[in-house]
C-alpha positions as CSV (number, residue, x, y, z in Angstrom):
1,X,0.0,0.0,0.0
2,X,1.3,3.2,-1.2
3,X,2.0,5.7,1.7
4,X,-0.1,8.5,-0.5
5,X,-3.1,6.3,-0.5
6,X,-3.1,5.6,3.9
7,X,-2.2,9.7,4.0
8,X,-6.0,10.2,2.4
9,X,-7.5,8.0,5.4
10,X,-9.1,8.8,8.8
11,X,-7.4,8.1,11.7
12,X,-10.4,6.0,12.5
13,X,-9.9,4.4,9.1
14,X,-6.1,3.7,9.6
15,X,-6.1,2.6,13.6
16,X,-8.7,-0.2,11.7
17,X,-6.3,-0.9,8.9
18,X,-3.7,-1.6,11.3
19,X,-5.3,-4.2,13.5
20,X,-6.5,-5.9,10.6
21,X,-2.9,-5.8,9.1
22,X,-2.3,-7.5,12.7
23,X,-4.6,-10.2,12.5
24,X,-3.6,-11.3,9.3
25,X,0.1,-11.3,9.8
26,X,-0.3,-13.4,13.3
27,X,-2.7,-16.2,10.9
28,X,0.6,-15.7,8.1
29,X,2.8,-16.8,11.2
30,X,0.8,-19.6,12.3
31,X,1.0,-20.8,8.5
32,X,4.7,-20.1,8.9
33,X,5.2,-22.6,11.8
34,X,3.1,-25.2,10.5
35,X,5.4,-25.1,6.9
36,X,2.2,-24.6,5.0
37,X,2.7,-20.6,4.2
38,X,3.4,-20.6,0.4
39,X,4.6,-16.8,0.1
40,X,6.9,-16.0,3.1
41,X,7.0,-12.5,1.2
42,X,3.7,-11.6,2.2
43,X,4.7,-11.4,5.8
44,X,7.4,-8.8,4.9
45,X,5.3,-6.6,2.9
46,X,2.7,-6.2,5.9
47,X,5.4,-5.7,8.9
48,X,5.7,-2.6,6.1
49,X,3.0,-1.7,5.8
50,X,2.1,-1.8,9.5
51,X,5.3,0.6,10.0
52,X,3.8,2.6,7.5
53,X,0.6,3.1,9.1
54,X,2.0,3.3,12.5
55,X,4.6,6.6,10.8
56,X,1.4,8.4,9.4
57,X,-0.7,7.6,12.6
58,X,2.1,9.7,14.8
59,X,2.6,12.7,11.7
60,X,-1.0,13.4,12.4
61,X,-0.6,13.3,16.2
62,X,2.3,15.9,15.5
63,X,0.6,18.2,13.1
64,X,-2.4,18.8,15.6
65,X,-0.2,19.3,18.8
């Protein structure tokens, strides 16, 4: 997900985005462990965009302070 796109989001929005990110990444490690994960990329490209979210979530808290 492209850091322009989550920048258009509510913080609502994003806070959600980010604890479905979550849950999705703990079910990918659970895959992992078991051996039956096909695409051990996946995992690394939503720890990213977890980061991301979690950078634009403390920008906003900046900007309004």
């Amino acid at each position: 997900m492209k850091p322009q796109e989550l920048r258009e989001l509510s913080e609502d929005e994003l806070v959600r985005r980010e604890s479905e990110l979550k849950d999705q990444l703990l079910k990918l490690r659970f895959q992992h462990a078991q051996g039956q994960l096909e695409n051990a990329a996946k995992m690394k490209t939503i720890r990213r965009d977890i980061a991301r979210i979690r950078t634009i979530l403390v920008e906003m808290k900046t900007k309004t302070e």
